[in-house]
C-alpha positions in Angstrom: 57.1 -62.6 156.9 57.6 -66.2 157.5 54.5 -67.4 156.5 54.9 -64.9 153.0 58.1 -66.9 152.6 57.1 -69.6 152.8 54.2 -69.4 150.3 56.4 -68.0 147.9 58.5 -71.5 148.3 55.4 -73.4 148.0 54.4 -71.1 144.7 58.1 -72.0 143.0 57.8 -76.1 144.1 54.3 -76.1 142.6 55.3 -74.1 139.5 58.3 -76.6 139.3 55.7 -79.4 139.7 53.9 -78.5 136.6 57.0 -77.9 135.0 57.7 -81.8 135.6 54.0 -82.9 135.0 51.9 -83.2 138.0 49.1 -85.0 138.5 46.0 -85.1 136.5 42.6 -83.5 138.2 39.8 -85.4 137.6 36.1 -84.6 137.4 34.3 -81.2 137.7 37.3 -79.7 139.3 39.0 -80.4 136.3 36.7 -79.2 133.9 36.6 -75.3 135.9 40.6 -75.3 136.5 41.8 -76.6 132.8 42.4 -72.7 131.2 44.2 -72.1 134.3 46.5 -75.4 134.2 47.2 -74.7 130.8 48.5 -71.4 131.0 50.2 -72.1 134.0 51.6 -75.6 132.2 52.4 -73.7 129.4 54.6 -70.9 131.1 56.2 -73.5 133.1 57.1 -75.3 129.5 58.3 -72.3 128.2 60.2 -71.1 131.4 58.1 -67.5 131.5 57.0 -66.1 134.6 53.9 -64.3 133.6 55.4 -61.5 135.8 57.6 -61.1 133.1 55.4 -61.4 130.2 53.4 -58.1 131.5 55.4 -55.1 129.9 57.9 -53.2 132.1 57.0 -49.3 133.0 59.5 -47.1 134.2 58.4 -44.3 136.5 59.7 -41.1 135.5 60.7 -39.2 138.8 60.2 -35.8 138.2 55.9 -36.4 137.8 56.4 -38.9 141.1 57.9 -36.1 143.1 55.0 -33.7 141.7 52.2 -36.5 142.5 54.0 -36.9 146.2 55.0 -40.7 145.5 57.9 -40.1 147.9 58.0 -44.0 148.4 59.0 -44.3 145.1 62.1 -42.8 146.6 62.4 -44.4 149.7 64.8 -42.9 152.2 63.6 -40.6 155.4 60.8 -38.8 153.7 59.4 -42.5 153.0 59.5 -43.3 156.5 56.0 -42.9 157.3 54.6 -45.4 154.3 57.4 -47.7 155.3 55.9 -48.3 159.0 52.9 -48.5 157.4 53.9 -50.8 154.9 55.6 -53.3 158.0 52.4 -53.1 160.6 50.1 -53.9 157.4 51.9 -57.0 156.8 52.0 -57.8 160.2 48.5 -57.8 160.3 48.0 -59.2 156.8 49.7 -62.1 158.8 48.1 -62.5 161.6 44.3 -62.3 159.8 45.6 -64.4 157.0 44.7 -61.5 154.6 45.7 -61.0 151.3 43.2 -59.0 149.6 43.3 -55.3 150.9 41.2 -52.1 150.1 41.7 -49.0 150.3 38.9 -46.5 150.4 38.0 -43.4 152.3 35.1 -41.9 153.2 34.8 -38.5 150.4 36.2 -38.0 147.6 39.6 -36.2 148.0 40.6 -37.7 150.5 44.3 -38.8 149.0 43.4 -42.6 148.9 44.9 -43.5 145.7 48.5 -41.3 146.4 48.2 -43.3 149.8 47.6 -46.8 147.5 50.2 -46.0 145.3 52.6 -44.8 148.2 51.9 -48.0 149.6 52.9 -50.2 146.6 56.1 -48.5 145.9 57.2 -49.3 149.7 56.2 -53.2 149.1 57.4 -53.1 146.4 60.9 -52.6 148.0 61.0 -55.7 150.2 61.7 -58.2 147.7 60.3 -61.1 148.9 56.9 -59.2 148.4 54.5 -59.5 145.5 52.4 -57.0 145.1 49.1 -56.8 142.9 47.7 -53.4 142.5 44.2 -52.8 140.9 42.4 -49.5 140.1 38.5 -50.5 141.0 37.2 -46.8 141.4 35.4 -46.9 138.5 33.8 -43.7 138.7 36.9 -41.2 138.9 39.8 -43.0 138.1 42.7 -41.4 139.2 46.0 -44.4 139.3 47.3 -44.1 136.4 47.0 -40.8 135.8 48.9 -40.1 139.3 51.5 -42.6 137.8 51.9 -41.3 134.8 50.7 -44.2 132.4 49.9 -43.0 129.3 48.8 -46.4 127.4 45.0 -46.4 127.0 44.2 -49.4 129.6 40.9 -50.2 131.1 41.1 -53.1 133.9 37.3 -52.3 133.5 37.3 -54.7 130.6 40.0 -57.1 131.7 37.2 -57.5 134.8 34.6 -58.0 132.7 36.2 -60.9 130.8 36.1 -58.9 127.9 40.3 -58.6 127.4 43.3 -60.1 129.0 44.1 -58.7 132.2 47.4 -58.5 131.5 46.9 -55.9 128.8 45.8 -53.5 131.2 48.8 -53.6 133.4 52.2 -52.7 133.8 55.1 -54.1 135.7 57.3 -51.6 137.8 60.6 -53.9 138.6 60.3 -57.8 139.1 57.2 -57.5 142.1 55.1 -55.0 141.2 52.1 -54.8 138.9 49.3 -52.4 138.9 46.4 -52.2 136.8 44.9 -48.9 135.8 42.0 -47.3 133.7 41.8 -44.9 131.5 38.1 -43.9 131.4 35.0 -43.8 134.0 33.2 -47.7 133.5 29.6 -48.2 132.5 27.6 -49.5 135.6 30.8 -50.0 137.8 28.7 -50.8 140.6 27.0 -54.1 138.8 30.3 -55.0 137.5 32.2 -54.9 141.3 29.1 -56.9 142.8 28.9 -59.6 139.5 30.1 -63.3 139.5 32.0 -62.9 136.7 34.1 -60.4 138.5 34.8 -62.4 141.1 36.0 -65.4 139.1 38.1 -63.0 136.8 40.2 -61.8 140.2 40.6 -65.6 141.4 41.8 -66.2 138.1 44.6 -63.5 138.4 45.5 -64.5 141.7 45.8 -68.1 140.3 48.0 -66.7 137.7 50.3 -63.8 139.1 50.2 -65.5 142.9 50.9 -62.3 144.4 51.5 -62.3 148.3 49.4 -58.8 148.6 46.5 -57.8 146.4 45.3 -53.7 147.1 42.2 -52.1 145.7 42.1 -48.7 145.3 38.6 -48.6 145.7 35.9 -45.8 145.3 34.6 -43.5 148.5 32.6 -44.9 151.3 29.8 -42.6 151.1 29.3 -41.8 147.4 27.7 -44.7 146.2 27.7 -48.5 146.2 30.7 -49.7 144.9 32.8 -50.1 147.6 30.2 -51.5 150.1 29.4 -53.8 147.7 32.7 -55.5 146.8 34.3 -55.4 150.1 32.6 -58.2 151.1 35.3 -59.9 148.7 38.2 -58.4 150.4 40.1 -59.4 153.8 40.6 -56.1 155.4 40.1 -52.4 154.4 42.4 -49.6 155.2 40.4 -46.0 155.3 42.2 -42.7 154.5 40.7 -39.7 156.0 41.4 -36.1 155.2 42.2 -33.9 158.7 40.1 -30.5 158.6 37.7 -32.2 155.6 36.1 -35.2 156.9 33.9 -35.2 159.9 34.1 -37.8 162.8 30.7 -39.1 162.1 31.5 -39.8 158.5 34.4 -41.5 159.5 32.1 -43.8 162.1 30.0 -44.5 159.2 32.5 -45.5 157.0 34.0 -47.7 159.4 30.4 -49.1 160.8 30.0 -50.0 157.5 32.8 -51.4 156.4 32.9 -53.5 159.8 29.8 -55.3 159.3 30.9 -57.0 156.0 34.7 -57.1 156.3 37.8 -56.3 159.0 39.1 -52.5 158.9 42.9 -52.8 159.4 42.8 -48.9 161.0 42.6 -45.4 160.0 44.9 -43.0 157.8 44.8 -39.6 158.8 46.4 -37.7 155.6 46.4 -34.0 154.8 47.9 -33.0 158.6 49.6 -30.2 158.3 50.4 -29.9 162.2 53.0 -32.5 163.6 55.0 -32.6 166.9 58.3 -33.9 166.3 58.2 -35.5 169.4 59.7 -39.0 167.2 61.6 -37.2 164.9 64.8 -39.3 164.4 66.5 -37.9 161.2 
């Protein structure tokens, strides 16, 4: 947590700096980061954090208790997203990771309640920022679980075809997720182009989040995922007890280990549990 704190000093000094007028770049470097200076000149001028600039949403609690968002909640039924919240950022620390998939081997599988889960219990450390972005392109599923009605398609916004910011929503002051509302054309050409890749530096640039997650398409149904994860720091797999086999699991995680670091296994859908730490 220190070294998240500390980066969020660094990100208010250096947004403070270009309040005051920092130093010119010079050159090439100046040339690729001048949109970027601008905007963030220009919100520093102004006084707007573009966290606040992205329009507010307001979860409404009776669809997050039918889509199992307890961690919306928080309390003892949260408990389990909570420790998984803490060892995450543990290890986020230790491996210097920031960017963080989440995927799973099938389809099914519960990886976007267990993204979305996950968001809600960052989101309630507040020294977090969290950045959440919808890249199963295929079967998009976030903001439907959420409950977003606004037509948004990060799709696009990854693209460079719209602002990013259109196709999110804020929940409180350190939480903004990005959702679609329709399937992508060739989503796997899209995840694995340069101009993708530039588009998410640019957001990180812009929003400086402390935590970026991906809730990303299944291991073994296509391309996608193997193809972006290359651009993440560490995955996180989600598989379904009674439903997913041990050797697609191995593969999953063979094949995620070869490009990228798997952070560990999320076994969802038990429905037997000792209650050998049961505490409340």
């Amino acid at each position: 947590m220190e070294r998240l704190q500390e980066a969020l000093k660094r990100a208010r000094e250096q947004r403070e700096e270009l309040g005051a007028g920092a130093p010119p770049a010079t050159g090439d470097a100046a040339q690729a980061d001048a949109p970027a200076q601008a905007q963030r000149q220009s919100s520093a001028h102004h006084g707007q954090d573009p966290w606040e600039a992205v329009p507010e949403f307001a979860p409404i609690p009776r669809i997050m208790r039918k889509n199992r968002l307890i961690s919306y909640f928080g309390g003892p039924e949260a408990s389990p997203y909570d420790i998984m919240r803490t060892k995450i950022v543990q290890l986020a620390k230790a491996k210097e990771a920031k960017r963080i998939i989440v995927t799973s081997p099938s389809p099914g599988c519960g990886k976007t309640t267990t993204t979305a889960n996950l968001a809600f219990s960052l989101a309630r450390q507040a020294d977090l920022r969290t950045l959440v972005l919808d890249i199963d392109f295929r079967r998009p599923n976030l903001g439907k679980v959420l409950g977003i009605q606004e037509p948004h398609q990060f799709s696009e916004a990854l693209a460079n075809e719209s602002d990013p910011a259109e196709h999110m929503v804020r929940i409180g002051s350190n939480l903004l997720i990005a959702t679609n509302a329709e399937p992508a054309a060739n989503p796997s050409e899209l995840l694995q182009s340069q101009v993708a890749q530039e588009t998410l530096a640019e957001l990180e640039r812009r929003f400086e989040p402390d935590l970026v997650l991906f809730d990303a398409l299944p291991v073994l149904t296509s391309d996608d995922t193997i193809g972006f994860v290359e651009h993440c720091d560490a995955a996180l797999i989600v598989a379904a007890a009674e439903q997913n086999s041990m050797e697609e699991l191995d593969v999953t995680e063979a094949e995620i280990a070869a490009v990228s670091t798997v952070l560990g296994v999320v076994l969802n859908k038990c429905r037997y549990a000792g209650n050998n730490y049961e505490y409340y």
